[in-house]
N, C-alpha and C positions, 0 to 999 in steps of 0.2 A: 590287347593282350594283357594276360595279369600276372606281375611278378610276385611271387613271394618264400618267403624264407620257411622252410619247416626242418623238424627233424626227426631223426628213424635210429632207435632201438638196435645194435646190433650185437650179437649171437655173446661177445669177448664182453658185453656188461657197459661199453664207452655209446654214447651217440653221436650219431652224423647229424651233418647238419648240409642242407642241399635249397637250392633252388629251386622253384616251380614254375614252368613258364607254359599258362594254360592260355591256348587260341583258339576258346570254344568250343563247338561241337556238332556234330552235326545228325543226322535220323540215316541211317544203309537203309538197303532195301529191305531189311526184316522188319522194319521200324525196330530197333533196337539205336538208342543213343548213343554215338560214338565222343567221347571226350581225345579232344587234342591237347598233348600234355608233352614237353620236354622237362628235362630234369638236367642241372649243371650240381656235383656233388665238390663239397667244399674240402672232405677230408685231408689228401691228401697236401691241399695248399696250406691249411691252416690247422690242423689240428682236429680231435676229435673232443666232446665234450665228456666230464665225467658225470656219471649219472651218482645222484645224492650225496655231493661232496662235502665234506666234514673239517679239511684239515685246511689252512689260510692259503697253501701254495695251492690246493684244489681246484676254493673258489676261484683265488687270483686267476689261474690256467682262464677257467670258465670263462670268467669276465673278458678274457682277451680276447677269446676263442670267440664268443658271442660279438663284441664290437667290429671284431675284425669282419666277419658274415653280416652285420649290416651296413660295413664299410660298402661291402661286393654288391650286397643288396643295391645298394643308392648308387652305386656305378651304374649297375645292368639296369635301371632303371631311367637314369639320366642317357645312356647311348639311347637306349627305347625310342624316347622323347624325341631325341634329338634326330634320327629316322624319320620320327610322326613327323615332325614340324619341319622338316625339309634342311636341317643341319647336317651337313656331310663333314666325315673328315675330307681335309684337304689334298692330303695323300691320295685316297680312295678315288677326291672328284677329278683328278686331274690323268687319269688313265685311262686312254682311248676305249674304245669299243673294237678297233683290229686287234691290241692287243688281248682282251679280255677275253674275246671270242677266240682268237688263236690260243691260251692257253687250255680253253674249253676245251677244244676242237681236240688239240694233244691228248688232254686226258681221257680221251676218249678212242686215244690209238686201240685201246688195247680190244674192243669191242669192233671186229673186223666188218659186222654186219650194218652197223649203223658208220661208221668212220668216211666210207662215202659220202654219206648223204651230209656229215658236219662238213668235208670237204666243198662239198658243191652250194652250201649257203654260204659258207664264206666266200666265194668268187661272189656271189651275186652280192653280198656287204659289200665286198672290196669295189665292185660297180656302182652303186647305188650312193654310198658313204664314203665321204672325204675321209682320207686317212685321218686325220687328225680331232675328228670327232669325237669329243669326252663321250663316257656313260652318261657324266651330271648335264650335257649337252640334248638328250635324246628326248622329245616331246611327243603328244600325243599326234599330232600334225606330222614330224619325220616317220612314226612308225609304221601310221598307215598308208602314207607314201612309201613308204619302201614294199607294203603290202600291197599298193597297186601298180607299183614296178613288178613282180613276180608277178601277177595276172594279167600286167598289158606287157610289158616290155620285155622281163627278161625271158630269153632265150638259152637255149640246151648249145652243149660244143658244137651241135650239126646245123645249129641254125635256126630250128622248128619251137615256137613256142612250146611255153612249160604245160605238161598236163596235167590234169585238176589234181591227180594224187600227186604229182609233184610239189607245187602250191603248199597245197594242204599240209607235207609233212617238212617243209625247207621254212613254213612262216611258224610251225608249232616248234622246232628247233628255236626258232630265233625269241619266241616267245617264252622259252624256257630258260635263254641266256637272260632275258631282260628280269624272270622270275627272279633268278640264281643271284643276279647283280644285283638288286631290292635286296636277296634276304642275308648278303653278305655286307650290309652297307656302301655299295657301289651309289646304287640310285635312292633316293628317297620321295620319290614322286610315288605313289602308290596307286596312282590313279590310269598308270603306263600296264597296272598288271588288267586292268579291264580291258583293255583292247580284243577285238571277239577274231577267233582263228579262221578261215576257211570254214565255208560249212563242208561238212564231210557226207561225201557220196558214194555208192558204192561203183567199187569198180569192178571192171569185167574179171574173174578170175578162169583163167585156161586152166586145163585138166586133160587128162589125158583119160582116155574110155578101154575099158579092159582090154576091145580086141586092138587099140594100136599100142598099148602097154605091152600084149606078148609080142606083137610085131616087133617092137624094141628089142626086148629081150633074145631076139631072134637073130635082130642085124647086128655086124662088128659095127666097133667102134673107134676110131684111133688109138684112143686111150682109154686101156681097160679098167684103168682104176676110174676113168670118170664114166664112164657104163656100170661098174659094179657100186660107186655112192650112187649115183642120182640115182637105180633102182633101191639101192637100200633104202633111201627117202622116200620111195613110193608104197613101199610096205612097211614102214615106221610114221611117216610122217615130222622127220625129223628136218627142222631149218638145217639150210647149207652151215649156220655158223656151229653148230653142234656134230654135225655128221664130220666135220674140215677138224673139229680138233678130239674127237673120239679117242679115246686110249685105251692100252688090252685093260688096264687096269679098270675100266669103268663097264668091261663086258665079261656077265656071268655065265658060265654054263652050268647048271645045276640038274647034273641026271638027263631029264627028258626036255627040260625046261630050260629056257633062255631069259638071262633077262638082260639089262644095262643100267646102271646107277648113274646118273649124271650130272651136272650142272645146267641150267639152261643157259646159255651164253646173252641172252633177249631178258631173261627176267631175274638170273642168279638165282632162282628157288630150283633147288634140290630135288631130280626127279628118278622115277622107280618104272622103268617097263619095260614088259615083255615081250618079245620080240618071237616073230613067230618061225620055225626050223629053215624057211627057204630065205628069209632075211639073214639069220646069222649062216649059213652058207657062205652067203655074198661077202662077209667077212674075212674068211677063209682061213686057213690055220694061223691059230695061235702065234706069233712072230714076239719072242723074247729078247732080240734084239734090238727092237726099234719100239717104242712106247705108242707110236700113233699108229693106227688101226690102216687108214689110209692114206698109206707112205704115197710122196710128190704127188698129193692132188694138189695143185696152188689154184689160190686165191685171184679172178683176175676175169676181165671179158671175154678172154679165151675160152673158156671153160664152155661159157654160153653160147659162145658161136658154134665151139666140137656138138654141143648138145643140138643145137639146130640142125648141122652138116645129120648128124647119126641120124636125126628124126625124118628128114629130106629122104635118105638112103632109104628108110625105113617106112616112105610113101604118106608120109606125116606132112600136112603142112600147117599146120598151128605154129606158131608163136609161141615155143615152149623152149622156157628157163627152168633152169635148176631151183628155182621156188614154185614153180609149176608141180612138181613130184611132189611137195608138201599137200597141196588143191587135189592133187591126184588122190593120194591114201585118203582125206578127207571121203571124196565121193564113191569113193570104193566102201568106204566103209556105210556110209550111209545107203549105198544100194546092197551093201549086205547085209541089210535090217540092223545095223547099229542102230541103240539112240544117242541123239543128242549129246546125253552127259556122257556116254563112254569117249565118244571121238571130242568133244572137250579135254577130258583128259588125258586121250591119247596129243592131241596138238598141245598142250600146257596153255591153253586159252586159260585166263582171267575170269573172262564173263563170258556167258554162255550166249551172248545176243551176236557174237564172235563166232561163232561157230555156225549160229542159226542162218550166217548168209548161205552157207555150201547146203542147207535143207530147201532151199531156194533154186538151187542147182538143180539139184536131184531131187525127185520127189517121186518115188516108184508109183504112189496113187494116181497123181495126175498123169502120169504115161498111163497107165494105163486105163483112164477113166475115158482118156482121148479115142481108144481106140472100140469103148464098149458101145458108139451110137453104129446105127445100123450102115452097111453099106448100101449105095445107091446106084439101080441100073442108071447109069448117064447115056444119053444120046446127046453130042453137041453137034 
């Protein structure tokens, strides 16, 4: 990484004076060159500089103004080092890894969809790892032991070893704590952040097929409001952590037209869609009294169970969760001639090789390419 000092022109006649801390660069897929730049801005600690200064208090300002930013300079420079070369503060080295990860794990209360899964790799640290294990204690030898603890030994609350997407997303947690702890000078080993994650495989995704989606639609449900989200999720394709905190505030009705303004609760990017007349049904009138859309649906295994019970009633036996109804809209959509890039942005997918699993699913051509060889008089 490369520190350095520059400064920027601004609008009042004064310049700033800011840090640059470039970590290279890397090619996206456009081949277009991406530059990795942070920026620490000096003004408000020390002053701004004056531009073409005349009078002795000016320069003086300046001169202080300038020493003072390569005081900061040779600071952020010196921690730099002291990271590279394996110098930790003292403070920093001497703070476990339970606690570390526990405070992680908190700050991440407020993300309901992922806060599970921070729960459940912390039981398996808490097995794995002595309480009293520093961060500056953790070597390339503990981590991938604790990585072949999760593949051989650790175990789910019922007993049954961990499955592969379990793995997969409890070791990239943990590997993002060990990121997090390097970039806040916890760890200065840098050679901890090479440790390579699970390979990632696809896993089965359940869906539901139009005719036992109206069969749904059809059977009671204990609980209405969680009959009326999980279908709303089936004709949106909304995560449970988005549809659980929906507010009137964020659903438009416009004339003929539906839409929702939202938050993704999984990515925080700001989304825009239209929802189509039988989904905002499912909403049902307007409620000025209460801000959330779907009053007492709670958060919890129950939920999944009711969904199971309804689908059982409902002559369904799949294995279908309330992130099922997500999978569901996907292949609905792609068997109603969607492409690709529309149900991408209908799911708020990233990258589109994300999406390309559920075309794997469904593939109207191959049904029916199946059924174009001839039939054959059999005699057995």
């Amino acid at each position: 990484m490369k520190i350095s000092l520059k400064q920027k022109k601004l609008n009042s006649g004064k310049i700033s004076l800011y840090l640059e801390y470039y970590k290279g660069s890397k090619i996206d897929d456009n081949g277009k060159e991406i530059h990795n730049r942070e920026f620490e801005y000096l003004g408000k600690e020390i002053g701004y500089l004056i531009k073409d200064p005349i009078k002795a208090d000016e320069k003086k300002n300046n001169k202080e103004i300038l020493e003072l930013a390569e005081n900061i300079l040779a600071i952020r420079k010196s921690e730099f080092l002291q990271g590279k070369f394996g110098i930790v503060d003292r403070d920093k080295a001497n703070i476990t890894l339970y606690e570390y990860f526990d405070q992680l794990k908190e700050h991440r209360s407020s993300y309901l969809s992922n806060y599970g899964t921070w729960k459940s790799v912390k039981r398996y640290i808490d097995q794995y790892f002595h309480h009293s294990t520093t961060l500056s204690e953790l070597t390339i030898d503990s981590i991938n032991g604790f990585k072949r603890f999760l593949d051989v030994d650790a175990k789910t609350k019922h007993g049954t070893p961990l499955k592969h997407g379990s793995k997969y997303s409890y070791f990239n947690r943990f590997r993002a704590t060990i990121k997090q702890a390097y970039e806040e000078g916890y760890i200065t080993n840098h050679k901890l952040l090479k440790i390579k994650p699970f390979e990632e495989k696809e896993s089965q995704r359940e869906y539901l097929t139009f005719e036992e989606l109206q069969n749904l639609a059809v059977t009671d449900c204990k609980y209405e409001v969680v009959k009326r989200a999980f279908l709303f999720s089936c004709l949106t394709g909304l995560r449970w952590s988005d549809v659980f905190k929906l507010t009137w505030k964020e659903v438009r009705d416009e004339n003929d037209d539906h839409r929702i303004f939202f938050t993704q609760q999984k990515t925080d990017d700001l989304e825009y869609m239209y929802i189509s007349k039988q989904a905002r049904e499912l909403l049902g009138e307007r409620n000025y009294a209460n801000p959330r859309v779907f009053v007492n649906l709670n958060y919890g295994t129950g939920t999944n169970t009711e969904i199971l019970r309804w689908c059982m009633k409902a002559g369904i036996t799949k294995h279908i969760t309330f992130h099922c109804a997500r999978h569901t809209a996907a292949t609905l959509l792609l068997e109603a001639g969607a492409d690709l890039y529309t149900v991408m942005k209908v799911l708020g997918h990233k990258d589109i090789r994300t999406t390309q699993i559920y075309a794997k699913i469904v593939d109207k051509r191959l049904k029916e390419a199946s059924n174009l060889l001839p039939t054959l008089n059999l005699e057995l």
